[in-house]
C-alpha positions as CSV (number, residue, x, y, z in Angstrom):
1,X,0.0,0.0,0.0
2,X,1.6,3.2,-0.5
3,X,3.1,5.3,2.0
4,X,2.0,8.5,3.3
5,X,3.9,11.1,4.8
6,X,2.8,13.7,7.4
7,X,4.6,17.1,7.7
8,X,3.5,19.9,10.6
9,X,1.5,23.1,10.0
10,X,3.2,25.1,12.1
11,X,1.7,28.5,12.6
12,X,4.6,30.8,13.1
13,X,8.3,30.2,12.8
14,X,9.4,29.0,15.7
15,X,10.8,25.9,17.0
16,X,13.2,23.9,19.3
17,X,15.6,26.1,18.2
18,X,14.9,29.2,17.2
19,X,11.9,31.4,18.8
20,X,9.4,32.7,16.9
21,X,9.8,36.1,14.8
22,X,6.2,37.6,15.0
23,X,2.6,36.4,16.3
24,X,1.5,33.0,17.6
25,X,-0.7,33.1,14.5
26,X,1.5,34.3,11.7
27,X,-0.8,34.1,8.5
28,X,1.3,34.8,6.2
29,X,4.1,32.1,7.3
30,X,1.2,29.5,7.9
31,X,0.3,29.5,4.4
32,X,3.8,29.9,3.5
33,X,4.6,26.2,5.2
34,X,1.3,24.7,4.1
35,X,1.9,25.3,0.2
36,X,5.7,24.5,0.9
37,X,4.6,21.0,2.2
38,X,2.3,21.1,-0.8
39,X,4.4,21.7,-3.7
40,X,7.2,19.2,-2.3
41,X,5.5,15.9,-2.4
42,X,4.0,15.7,1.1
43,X,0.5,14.3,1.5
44,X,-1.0,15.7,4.8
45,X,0.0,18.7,7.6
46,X,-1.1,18.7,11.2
47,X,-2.5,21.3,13.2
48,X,-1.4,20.8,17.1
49,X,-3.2,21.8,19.9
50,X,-1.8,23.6,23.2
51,X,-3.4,25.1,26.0
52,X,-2.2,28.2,24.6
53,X,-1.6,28.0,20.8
54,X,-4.0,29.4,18.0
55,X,-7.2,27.1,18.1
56,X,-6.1,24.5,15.1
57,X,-9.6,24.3,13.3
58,X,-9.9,28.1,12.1
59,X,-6.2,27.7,11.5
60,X,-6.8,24.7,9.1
61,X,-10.4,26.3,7.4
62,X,-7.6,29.0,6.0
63,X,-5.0,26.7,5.1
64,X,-7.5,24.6,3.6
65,X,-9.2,27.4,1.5
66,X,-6.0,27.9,0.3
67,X,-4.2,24.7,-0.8
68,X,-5.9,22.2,-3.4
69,X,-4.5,18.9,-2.5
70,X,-2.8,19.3,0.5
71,X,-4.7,17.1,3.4
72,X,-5.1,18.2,6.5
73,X,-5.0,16.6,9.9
74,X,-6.2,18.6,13.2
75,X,-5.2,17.9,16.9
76,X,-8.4,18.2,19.4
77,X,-8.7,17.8,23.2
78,X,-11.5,16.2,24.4
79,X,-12.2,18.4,27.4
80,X,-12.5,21.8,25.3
81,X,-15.4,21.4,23.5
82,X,-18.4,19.0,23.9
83,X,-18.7,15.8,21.0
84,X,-21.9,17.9,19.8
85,X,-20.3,20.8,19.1
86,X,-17.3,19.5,17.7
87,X,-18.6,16.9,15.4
88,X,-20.3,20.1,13.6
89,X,-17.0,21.7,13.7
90,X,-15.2,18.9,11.7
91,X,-18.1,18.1,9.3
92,X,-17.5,21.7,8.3
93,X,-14.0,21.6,8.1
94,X,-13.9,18.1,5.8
95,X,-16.5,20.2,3.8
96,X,-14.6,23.3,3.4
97,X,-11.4,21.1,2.6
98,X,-13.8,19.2,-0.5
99,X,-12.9,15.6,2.0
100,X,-9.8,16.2,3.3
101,X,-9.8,16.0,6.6
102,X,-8.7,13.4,9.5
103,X,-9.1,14.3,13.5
104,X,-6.3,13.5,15.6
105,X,-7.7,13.4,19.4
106,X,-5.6,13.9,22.0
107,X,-6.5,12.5,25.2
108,X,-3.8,14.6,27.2
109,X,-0.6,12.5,29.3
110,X,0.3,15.9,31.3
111,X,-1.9,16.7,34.2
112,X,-0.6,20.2,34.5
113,X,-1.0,21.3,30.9
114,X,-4.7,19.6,31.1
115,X,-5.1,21.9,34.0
116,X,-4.9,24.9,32.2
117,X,-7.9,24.6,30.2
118,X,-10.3,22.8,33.6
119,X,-9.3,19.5,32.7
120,X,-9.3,17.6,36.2
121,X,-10.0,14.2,35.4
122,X,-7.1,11.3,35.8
123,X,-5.1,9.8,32.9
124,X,-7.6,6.8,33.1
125,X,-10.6,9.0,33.6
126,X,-9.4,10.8,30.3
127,X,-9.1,7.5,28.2
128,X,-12.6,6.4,29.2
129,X,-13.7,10.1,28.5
130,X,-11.8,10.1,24.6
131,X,-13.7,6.6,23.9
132,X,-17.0,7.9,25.0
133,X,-16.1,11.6,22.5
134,X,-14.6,9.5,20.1
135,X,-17.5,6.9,19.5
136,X,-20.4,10.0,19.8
137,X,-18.6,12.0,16.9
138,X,-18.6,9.4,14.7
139,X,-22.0,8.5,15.8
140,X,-23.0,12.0,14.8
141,X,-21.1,11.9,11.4
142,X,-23.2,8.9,10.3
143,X,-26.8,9.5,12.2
144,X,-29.2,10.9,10.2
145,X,-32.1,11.1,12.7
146,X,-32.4,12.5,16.4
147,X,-30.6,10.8,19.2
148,X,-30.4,10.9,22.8
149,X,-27.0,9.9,25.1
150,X,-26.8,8.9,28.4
151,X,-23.0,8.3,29.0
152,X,-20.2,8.1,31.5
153,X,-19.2,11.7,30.6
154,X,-21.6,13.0,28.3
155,X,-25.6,13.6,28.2
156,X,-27.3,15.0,25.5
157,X,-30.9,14.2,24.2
158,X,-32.9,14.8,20.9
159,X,-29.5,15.8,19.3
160,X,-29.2,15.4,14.8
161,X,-26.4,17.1,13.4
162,X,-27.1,19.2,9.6
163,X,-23.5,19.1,8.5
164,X,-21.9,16.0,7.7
165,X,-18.7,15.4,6.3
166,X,-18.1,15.0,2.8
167,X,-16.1,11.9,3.3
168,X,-18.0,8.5,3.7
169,X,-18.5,7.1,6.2
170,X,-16.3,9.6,8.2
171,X,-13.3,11.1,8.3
172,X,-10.3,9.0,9.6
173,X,-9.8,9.0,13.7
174,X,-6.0,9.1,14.6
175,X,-5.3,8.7,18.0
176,X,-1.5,8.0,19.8
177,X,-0.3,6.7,23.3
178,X,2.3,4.1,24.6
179,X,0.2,3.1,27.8
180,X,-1.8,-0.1,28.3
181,X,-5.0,2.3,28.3
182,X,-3.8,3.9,25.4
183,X,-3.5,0.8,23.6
184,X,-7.1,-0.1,24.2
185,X,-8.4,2.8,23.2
186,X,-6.8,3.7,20.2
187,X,-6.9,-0.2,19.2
188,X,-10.7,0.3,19.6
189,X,-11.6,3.3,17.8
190,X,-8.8,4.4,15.8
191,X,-8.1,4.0,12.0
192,X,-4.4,6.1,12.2
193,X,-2.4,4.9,15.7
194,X,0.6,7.6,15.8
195,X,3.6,6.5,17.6
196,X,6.9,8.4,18.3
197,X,10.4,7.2,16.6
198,X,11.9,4.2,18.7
199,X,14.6,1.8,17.9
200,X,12.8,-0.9,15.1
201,X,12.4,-3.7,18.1
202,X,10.4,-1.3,20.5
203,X,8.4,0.1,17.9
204,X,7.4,-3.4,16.6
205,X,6.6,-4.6,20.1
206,X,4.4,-1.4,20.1
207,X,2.3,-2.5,17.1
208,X,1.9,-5.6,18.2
209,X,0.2,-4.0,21.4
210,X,-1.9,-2.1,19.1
211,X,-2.7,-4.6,17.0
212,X,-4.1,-7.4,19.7
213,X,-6.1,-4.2,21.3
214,X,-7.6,-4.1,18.2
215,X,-8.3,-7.8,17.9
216,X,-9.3,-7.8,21.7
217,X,-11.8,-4.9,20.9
218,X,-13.6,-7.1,18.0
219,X,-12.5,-5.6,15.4
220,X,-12.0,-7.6,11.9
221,X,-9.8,-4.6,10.7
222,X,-6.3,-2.9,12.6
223,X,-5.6,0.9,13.0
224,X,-3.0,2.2,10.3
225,X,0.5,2.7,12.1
226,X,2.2,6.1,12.2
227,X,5.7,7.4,13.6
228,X,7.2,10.3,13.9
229,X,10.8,11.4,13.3
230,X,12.6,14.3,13.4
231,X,15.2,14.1,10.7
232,X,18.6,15.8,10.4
233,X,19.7,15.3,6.7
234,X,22.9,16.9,5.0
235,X,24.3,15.9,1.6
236,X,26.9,14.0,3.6
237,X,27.8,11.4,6.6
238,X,29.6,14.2,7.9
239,X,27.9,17.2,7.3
240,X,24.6,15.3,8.6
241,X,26.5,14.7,12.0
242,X,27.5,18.1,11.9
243,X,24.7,19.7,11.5
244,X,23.3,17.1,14.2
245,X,25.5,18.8,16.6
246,X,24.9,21.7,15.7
247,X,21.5,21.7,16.3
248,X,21.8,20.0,19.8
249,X,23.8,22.8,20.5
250,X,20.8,25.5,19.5
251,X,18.3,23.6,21.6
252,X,20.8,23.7,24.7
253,X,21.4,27.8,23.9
254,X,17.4,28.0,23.2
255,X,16.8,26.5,26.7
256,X,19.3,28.8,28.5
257,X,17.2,31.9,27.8
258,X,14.1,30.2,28.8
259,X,11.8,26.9,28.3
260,X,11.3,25.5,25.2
261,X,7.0,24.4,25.6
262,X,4.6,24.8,28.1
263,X,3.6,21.8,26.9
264,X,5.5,19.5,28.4
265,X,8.1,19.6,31.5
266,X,11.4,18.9,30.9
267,X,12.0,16.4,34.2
268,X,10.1,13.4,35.0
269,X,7.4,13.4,32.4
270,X,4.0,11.4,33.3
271,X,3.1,10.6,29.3
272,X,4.3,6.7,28.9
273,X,5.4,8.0,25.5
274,X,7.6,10.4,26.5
275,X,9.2,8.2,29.3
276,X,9.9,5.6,26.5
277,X,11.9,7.8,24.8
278,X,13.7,8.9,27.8
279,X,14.2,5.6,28.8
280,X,15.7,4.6,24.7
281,X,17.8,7.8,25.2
282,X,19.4,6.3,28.4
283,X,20.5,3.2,26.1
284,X,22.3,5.2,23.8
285,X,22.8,8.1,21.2
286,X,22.4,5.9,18.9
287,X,20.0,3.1,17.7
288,X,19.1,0.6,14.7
289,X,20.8,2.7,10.9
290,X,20.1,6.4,11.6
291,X,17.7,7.1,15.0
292,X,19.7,9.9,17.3
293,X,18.4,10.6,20.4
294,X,20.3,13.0,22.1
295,X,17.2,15.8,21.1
296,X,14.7,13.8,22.5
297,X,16.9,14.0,25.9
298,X,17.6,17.2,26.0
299,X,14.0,18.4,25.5
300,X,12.6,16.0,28.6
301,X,11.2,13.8,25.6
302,X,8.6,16.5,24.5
303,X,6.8,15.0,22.3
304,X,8.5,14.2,18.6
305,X,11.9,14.5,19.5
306,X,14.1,11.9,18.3
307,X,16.0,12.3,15.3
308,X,17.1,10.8,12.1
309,X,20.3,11.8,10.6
310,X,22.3,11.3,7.7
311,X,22.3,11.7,3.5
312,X,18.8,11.3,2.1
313,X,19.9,8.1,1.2
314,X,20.0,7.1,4.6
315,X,17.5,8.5,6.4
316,X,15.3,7.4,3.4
317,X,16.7,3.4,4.4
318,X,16.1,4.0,7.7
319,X,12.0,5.2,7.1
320,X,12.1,1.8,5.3
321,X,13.5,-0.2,8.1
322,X,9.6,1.0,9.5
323,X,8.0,0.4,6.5
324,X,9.5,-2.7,6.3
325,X,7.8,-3.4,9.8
326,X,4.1,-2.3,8.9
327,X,4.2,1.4,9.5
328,X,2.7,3.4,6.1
329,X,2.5,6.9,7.6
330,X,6.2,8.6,8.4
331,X,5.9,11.8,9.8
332,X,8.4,14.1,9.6
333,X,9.3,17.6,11.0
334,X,12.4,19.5,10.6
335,X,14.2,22.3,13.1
336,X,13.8,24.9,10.6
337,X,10.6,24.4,9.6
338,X,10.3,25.8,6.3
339,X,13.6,25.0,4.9
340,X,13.7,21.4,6.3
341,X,10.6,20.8,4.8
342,X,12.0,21.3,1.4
343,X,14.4,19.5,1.7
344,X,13.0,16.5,3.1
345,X,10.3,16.7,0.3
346,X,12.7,17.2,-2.3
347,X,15.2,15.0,-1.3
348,X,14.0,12.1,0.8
349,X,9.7,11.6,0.0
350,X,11.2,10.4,-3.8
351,X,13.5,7.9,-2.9
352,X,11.0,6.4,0.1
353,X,8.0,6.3,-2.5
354,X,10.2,4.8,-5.7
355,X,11.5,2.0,-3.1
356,X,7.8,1.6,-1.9
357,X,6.5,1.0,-5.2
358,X,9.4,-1.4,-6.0
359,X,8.3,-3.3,-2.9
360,X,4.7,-2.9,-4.0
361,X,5.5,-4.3,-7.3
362,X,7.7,-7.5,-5.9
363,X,5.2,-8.4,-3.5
364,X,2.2,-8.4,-5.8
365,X,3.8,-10.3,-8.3
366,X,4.8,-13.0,-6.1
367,X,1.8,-13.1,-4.1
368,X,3.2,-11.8,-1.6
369,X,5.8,-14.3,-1.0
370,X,9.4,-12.8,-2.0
371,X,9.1,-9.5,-0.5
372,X,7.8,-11.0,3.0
373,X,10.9,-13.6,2.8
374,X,13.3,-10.9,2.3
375,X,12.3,-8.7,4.7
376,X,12.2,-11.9,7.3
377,X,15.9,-12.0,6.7
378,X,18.3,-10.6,9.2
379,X,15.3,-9.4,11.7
380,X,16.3,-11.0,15.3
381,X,13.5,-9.5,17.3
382,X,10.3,-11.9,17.5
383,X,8.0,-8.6,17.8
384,X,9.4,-7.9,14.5
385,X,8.4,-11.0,12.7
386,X,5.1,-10.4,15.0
387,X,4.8,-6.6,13.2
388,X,6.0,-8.0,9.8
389,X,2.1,-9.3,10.0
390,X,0.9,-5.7,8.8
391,X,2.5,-5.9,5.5
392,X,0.8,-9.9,5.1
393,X,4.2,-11.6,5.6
394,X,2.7,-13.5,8.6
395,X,-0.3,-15.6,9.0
396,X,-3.0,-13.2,11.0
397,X,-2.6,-15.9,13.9
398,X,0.6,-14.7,14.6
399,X,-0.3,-11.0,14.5
């Protein structure tokens, strides 16, 4: 199946490494990244959320008025807007984007950050609460006559929406999380499950978790797999390493003049996604053919933070060494946001797709045999082989 790849609308300039030039909602760089992203191959850009940021959804109805292919995915909390409400909101967005919408729902691993918007439910609380929103919105997407609710969190009665998505029957759900509770409720609902950038073994022991939440939920189908990479890429070994370096070095200088997120906190995180990638960057700088995670250290393991670095050539192999396991959405986001994303589109998103379709092509005329036996070869981690089962290399059985 062919791969996607996910790039970030960011909606002014600043990053990890660099603060911002002008407003928290510059419109004129917003647009400028979104038709960037566009033009250089990318398929889809998403629209975070913070407690503090520019509300994602009006930022992605003028993005989306202004781009013609470009797909757009939007972040939402849970506890900011009842399902009601925001199941309108969507509908009208996948319209005004002629179907090109997905909702990624955060259920929120930061108690503090949830805080600031009157979030005061527990982590488990939250997941019960995103699997009650999750299953209403889609509910409303689909239901074409008054309904009434009488949930754990929500209670509504007589409700019909007038404004339903363009997309049939919904748009897709992403979701993400590295916690047992996580896994069950993405595995449930989800059709997109976003992971972070581990080592090849970890990440296939986490779709194997997703996977048998989704077979343990009933399902007869299994959520897409996405990760997320931050990747360092130079026209050279050792200009890549340099720049690598270099970088490190920004974020450290960035940090000394004040904090990098309110997002997250730099120490002792409480997201199971973030500790992983603490707890990879304990192992070592480096992992599997390209994965750095020195960034992901220094930044408390703040979300997407670990990095990929070398020529396109490599970092393109390494994206495959994740294809290759059953992951067919790669997102990527640079440290200087515009530029990166040029050059990951123009350099990297060609070679992944050609060697995509090659494996595409092998596989489907051999029935799926000679791809799946190559691939087999020199993987030592069972979970692997597990994973592998995405891609039909592995009877469902073992899945």
């Amino acid at each position: 199946m062919p791969v996607e790849f996910l790039g970030i609308a960011a909606t002014n300039d600043g990053s990890e490494v660099t603060p911002r030039s002008g407003a928290s909602f510059d419109k004129a760089y917003t647009l400028k990244l979104a038709r960037a992203h566009e033009e250089y191959g990318w398929d889809r850009v998403l629209f975070a959320y913070g407690s503090g940021s520019p509300d994602p959804s009006p930022a992605a109805a003028y993005v989306a008025a202004r781009t013609e292919t470009l797909q757009i995915l939007v972040a939402h909390r849970p506890n900011v807007s009842y399902p009601t409400f925001a199941a309108k909101t969507f509908a009208t967005l996948d319209r005004i984007s002629d179907g090109r919408l997905a909702v990624h729902f955060i259920t929120g691993g930061n108690d503090h950050e949830q805080g600031r918007e009157g979030d005061t439910l527990t982590k488990d609380e939250r997941y019960d609460r995103t699997r009650e929103y999750i299953r209403l919105v889609k509910k409303i997407w689909t239901t074409h006559e008054p309904f009434d609710h009488e949930g754990t969190h929500y209670r509504f009665h007589d409700f019909v929406s007038d404004t339903f998505p363009v997309q049939q029957p919904h748009p897709q759900v992403s979701f993400g999380g590295s916690s047992a509770a996580a896994y069950a409720a993405g595995g449930a609902e989800a059709d997109i499950y976003c992971l972070w950038g581990e080592p090849l073994a970890q990440t296939a022991e986490q779709i194997a978790s997703v996977r048998a939440a989704a077979q343990a939920a009933g399902r007869s189908d299994v959520p897409r797999i996405q990760v997320a990479f931050r990747p360092i890429i130079a026209p050279t070994e050792e200009l890549a390493w340099e720049k690598a370096h270099r970088t490190l070095e920004r974020i450290r200088a960035r940090k000394a003049g004040g904090p990098l997120s309110r997002r997250h906190p730099l120490t002792n995180p409480q997201n199971a996604g973030s500790q992983r990638l603490l707890a990879v960057a304990a192992e070592g700088e480096r992992h599997d053919r390209a994965l750095w995670t020195p960034t992901a250290a220094e930044t408390g393991g703040a979300g997407n933070s670990t990095a990929l670095v070398g020529t396109p050539e490599t970092v393109a192999a390494a994206l495959l060494d994740y294809y290759d396991l059953g992951v067919d959405i790669l997102s990527a986001r640079g440290y200087d946001l515009l530029d990166d994303a040029i050059d990951f589109g123009r350099y990297v998103i060609p070679i992944v797709r050609e060697e995509v379709a090659k494996r595409d092509a092998e596989r489907a005329a051999t029935g799926g045999r000679q791809g799946c036996t190559r691939r087999r070869q020199g993987r030592s981690s069972s979970a692997a082989g597990r994973a592998a089962g995405a891609r039909g290399c592995l009877p469902a059985a073992t899945a």
